[in-house]
N, C-alpha and C positions, 0 to 999 in steps of 0.2 A: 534383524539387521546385522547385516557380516562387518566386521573388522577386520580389514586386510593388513596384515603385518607390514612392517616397512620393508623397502626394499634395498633400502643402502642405509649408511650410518647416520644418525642424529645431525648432525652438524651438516650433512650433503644436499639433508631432505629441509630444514629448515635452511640455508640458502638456496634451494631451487625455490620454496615459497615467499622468500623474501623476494628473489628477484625477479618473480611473474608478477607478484604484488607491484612493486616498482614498475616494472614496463608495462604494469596494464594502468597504471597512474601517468608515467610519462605519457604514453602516446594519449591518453585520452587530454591531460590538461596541454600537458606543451605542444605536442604533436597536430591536436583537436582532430584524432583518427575516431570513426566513430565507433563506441563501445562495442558494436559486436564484432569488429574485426579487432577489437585489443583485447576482446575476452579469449578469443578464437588462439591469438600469438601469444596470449599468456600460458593458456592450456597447456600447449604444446610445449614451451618455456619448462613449466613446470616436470614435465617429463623427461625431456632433454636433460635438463641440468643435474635429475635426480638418477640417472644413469640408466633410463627404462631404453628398450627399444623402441625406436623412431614408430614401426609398424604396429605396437603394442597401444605405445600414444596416441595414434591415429583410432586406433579399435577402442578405446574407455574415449577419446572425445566423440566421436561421431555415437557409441551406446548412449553414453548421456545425453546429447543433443536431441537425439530421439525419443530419449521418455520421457524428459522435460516440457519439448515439443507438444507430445502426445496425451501430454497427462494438464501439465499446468494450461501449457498454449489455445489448450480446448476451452478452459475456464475461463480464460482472460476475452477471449472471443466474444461467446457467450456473455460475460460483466458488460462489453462494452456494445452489445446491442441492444441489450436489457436497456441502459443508457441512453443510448440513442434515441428508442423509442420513448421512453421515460423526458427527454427535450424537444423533439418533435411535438409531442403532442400537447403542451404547454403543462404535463403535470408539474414539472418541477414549478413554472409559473407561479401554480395554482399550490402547491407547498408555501413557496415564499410570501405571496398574498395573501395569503390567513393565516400564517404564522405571526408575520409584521405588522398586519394590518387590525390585530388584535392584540397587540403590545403597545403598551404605556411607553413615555419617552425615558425612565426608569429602565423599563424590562427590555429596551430595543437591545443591548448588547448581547442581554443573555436569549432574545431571541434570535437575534443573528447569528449565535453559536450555536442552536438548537437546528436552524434553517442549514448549515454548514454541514452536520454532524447528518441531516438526513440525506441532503443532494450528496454527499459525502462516501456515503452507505456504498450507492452502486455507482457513482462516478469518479473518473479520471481526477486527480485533482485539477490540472489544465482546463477539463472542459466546465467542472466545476465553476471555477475564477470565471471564466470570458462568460460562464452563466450568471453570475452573479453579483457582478461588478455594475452594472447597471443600474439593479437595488439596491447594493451597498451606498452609493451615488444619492439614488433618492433618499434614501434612511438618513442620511446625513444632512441631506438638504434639510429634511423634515424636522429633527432633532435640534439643527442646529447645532453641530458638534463636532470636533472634528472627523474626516474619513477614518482614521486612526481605530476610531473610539469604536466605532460600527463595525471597523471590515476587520481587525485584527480577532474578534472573534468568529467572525464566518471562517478566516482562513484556517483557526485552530480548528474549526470541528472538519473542516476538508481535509486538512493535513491527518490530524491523528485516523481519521477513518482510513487516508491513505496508507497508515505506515501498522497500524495494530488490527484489521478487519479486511478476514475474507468478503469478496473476491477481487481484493486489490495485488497485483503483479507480488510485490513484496512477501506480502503473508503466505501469500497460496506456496510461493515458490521455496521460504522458510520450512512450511509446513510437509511439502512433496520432499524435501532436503532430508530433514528430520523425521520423517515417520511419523508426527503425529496425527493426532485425530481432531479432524477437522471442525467439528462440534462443540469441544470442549474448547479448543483456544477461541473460537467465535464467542463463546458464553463470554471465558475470560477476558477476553479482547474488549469486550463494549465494557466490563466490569474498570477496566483499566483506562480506557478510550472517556468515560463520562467526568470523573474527578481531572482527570488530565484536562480536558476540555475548559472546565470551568477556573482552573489555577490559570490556563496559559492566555485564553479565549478572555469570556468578561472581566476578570481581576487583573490581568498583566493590561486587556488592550484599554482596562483608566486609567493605568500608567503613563504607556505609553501615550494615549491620547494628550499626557498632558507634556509630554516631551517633546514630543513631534506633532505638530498641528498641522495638517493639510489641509483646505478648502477643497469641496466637494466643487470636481470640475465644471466650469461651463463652455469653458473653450471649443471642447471637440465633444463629437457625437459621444453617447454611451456605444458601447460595444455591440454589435447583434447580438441576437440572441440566439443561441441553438436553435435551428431548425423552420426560420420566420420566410414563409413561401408566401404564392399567394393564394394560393390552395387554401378555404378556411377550413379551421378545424377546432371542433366542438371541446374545450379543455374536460377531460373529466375532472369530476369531483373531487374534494379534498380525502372522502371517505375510500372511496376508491383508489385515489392515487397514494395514499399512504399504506392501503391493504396490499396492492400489488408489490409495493416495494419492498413490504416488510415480509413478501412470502417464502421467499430463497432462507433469508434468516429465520424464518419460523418452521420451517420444513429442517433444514442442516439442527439447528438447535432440537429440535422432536426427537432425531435419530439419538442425538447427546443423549437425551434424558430417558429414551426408552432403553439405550444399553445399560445406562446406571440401576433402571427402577425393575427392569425385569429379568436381565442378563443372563438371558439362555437364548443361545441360537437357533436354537430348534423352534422355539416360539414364532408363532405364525406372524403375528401384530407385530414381534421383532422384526422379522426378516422382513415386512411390507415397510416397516420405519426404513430399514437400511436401505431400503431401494430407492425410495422416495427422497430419503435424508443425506443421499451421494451428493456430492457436491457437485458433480456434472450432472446429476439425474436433477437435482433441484432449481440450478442456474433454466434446464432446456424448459421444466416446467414454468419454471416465470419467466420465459421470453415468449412461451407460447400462449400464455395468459397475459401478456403485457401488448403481443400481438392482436388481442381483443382490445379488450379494456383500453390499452390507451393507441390501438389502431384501428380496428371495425367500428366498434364503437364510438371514435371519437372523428369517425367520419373521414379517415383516409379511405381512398379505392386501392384498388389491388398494386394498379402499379405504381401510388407513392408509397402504400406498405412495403413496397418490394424496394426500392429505392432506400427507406429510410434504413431499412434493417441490413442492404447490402451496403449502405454509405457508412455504417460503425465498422467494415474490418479495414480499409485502408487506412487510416492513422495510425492504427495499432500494428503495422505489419513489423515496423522497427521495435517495439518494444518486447512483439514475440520472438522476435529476433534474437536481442541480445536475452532474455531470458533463457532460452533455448538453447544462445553461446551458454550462456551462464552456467547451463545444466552441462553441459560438454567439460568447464573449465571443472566440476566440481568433481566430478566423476574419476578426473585425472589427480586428481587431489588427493579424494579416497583412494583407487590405484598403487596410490605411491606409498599410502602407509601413514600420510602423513599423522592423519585422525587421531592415528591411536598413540602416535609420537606425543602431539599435544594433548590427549587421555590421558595417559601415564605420568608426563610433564605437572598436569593443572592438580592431578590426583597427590603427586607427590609434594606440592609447594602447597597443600591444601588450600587452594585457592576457589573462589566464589563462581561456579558454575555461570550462573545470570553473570554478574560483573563481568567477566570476562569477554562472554558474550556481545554484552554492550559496547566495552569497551574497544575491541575488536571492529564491529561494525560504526562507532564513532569516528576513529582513526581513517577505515576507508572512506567514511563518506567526508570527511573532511579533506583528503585525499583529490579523490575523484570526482566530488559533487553530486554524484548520483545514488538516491536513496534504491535502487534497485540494484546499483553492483555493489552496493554495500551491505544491504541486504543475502545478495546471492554467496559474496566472498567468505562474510560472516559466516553463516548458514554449512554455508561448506565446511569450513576450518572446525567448525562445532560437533561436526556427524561422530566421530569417537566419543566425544566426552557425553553424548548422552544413553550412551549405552547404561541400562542398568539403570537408568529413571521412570520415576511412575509416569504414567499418560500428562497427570495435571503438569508435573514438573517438566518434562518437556513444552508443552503448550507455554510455559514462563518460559521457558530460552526460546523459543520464537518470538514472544512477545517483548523480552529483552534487546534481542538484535534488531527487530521491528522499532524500538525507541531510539536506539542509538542510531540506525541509519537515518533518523529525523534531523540528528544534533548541529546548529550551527550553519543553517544553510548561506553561502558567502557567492562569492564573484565567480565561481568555476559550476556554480550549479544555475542550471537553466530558469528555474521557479523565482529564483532571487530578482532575475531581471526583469521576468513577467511581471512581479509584485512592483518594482521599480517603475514601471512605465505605467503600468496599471494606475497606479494609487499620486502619478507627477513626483517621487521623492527624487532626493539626491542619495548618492551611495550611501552617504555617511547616517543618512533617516533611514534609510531601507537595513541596517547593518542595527539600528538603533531599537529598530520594530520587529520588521519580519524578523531576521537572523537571531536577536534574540527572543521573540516568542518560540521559534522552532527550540531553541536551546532550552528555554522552559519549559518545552511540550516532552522533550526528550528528558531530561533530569525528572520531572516529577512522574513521567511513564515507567523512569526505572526504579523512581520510590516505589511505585503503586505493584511493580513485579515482586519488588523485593519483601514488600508485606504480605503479599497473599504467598511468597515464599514460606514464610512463618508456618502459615498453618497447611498447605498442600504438600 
């Protein structure tokens, strides 16, 4: 990974970063320009102020736009048809009903974190919630207890799989930023994502449950549920729908451990792992196995297979979007030098690589609301200082900026008010619950980086 020297003096390149940081904050909260056109003005911002040529600007945003596009956009696609099939076909259902459905009124919370943490795996966190809100609903009726008590742990294991576990937008895009290897942070990622879960998920949501009581609605319908036609369709198995989903992460994690256990390239079983174990070669392998299993198999015809698998990429077109901006905005970043400005900077304040990290993508996401430009801005601003880190310790600064872009979700981010109307709160319950579980989910995510710092 190259480090590009700066291109103008200290003080020029850190206010062109300041003030693309700002204007990609203004127009997204005050403005409500949508992120990918303030990723795009920031970019370009950035190179302007820093004294590149305009023509230069345009060539590093449009290169990054392209391989970001090309590299993460591919994955994200992919994530979200795996998905889609994965709700059509009632597997997620059939997850949540024998997970719940063999829980004690004891163990519902921490099954509700466990039910969260797997729909969580390969989905959106948005599609996640409008899937699961329905049982949360029931869980609480059943229980007797408040919504609180039940949902605030589904939403912890949705959340951290969004912000710490490929092949969620965030990480993939962290990981293509930084160079790392996609395996090991996935190992790391859940190693960090389970303890986290269970701080933010069942122990914060008896807190909470006891602060905030909601009654489990009867007012208004439960939410649809992904994918309810009138097409019937045969739910696969729980054995089944848990092998399919768990096959992308058991293929990516093989490649981890065959490079550690036998690391020579020339090796045949290597080189079949690394092909297998890509993270685009493993995404196509379980959509085309999920294609069965939970589409022939579960008794779609040809053309609601074709329907369901082609109905996952229009939602997602804005997020490949701004990710894409993202990759354009960071490009111009690197370009300018800045990387290695804040390299030299962090290196000489001897300051905490992870920490900073965090800190960094806290600040934006507090900012802008959006755990993916905070994510991406982080990520960016990072690419110098990991020069000269082992593989593990990289995979911790992704896993780092992945916790902080969780922190504090408030009134400028989208999720806050899904969870607000979702769950009947008033701001002041939703800021009490959500806002601070995500705050807990993010501080004990960067305990958990910062001890396996210790020994990696």
């Amino acid at each position: 990974m190259d480090v590009i020297d700066p291109v103008a003096a200290g003080w020029q390149l850190i206010t062109a970063a300041l003030v693309a940081i700002a204007l990609i904050v203004v127009l997204i909260t005050l403005l409500k320009l949508h992120p990918f056109l303030a990723l795009i003005l920031g970019g370009l911002t950035v190179g302007i102020v820093a004294g590149q040529n305009v023509n230069d600007v345009l060539a590093s945003f449009t290169t990054g736009f392209g391989t970001t596009a090309a590299g993460v956009g591919a994955l994200i696609a992919l994530g979200a048809m795996f998905a889609k099939l994965l709700a059509d076909s009632g597997g997620a259902d059939q997850i949540v009903d024998t997970i719940v459905g063999n829980a004690t009124g004891r163990m519902l919370p921490w099954a509700m974190a466990a039910v969260g943490a797997i729909i969580g795996l390969p989905m959106f966190f948005e599609i996640g919630l409008v899937l699961l809100m329905p049982v949360i609903y029931l869980v609480a009726r059943r229980a007797q207890v408040s919504l609180i008590t039940v949902g605030i742990p589904a939403l912890a294991g949705l959340s951290a799989m969004h912000g710490f576990v490929p092949p969620h937008p965030g990480p993939v895009t962290a990981i293509s930023y930084l160079h790392a290897d996609l395996g090991v942070t996935l190992a790391l990622g859940l190693v960090v994502a389970v303890p986290t879960i269970i701080v933010a998920g069942p122990l914060f949501g008896s807190i909470a449950g006891r602060w905030v009581v909601v009654e489990p609605p009867h007012t208004f319908d439960a939410p649809p549920r992904e994918g309810e036609r009138d097409e019937p369709v045969r739910r696969p198995s729980f054995g089944v729908t848990i092998a399919t989903v768990l096959l992308p992460v058991v293929l990516m994690l093989g490649k981890a451990i065959l490079d550690i256990v036998i690391d020579d390239p020339d090796d045949t079983v290597q080189q079949v792992g690394d092909v297998i174990g890509n993270p685009f070669v493993a995404l196509l392998i379980a959509v085309l196995v999920a294609m069965y299993t939970f589409g022939v198999r579960a008794g779609m015809g040809r053309q609601r297979l074709s329907d369901t698998v082609g109905g996952a990429l229009p939602p997602i077109a804005g997020i490949l979007l701004i990710v894409a901006a993202g990759g354009g905005f960071k490009q111009v970043l690197v370009d300018t030098g800045i990387g290695k400005l804040l390299a030299d900077w962090a290196s000489d304040a001897n300051v905490s690589v992870l920490l900073l990290a965090w800190v960094l993508a806290v600040l934006i996401r507090l900012a802008t609301g959006s755990a993916t430009v905070a994510t991406i801005t982080a990520s960016s601003l990072m690419i110098g200082l990991v020069e000269g880190l082992s593989t593990g310790e990289t995979s911790l600064v992704v896993l780092a900026v992945g916790a902080g872009s969780l922190f504090f979700s408030h009134v400028n981010d989208a999720g806050f008010w899904l969870v607000k109307e979702y769950f009947g709160m008033t701001v002041g319950q939703t800021v009490k619950t959500w806002s601070l579980m995500e705050t807990v989910l993010s501080v004990t995510g960067l305990v958990m980086v910062l001890i396996l710092g210790v020994f990696i």
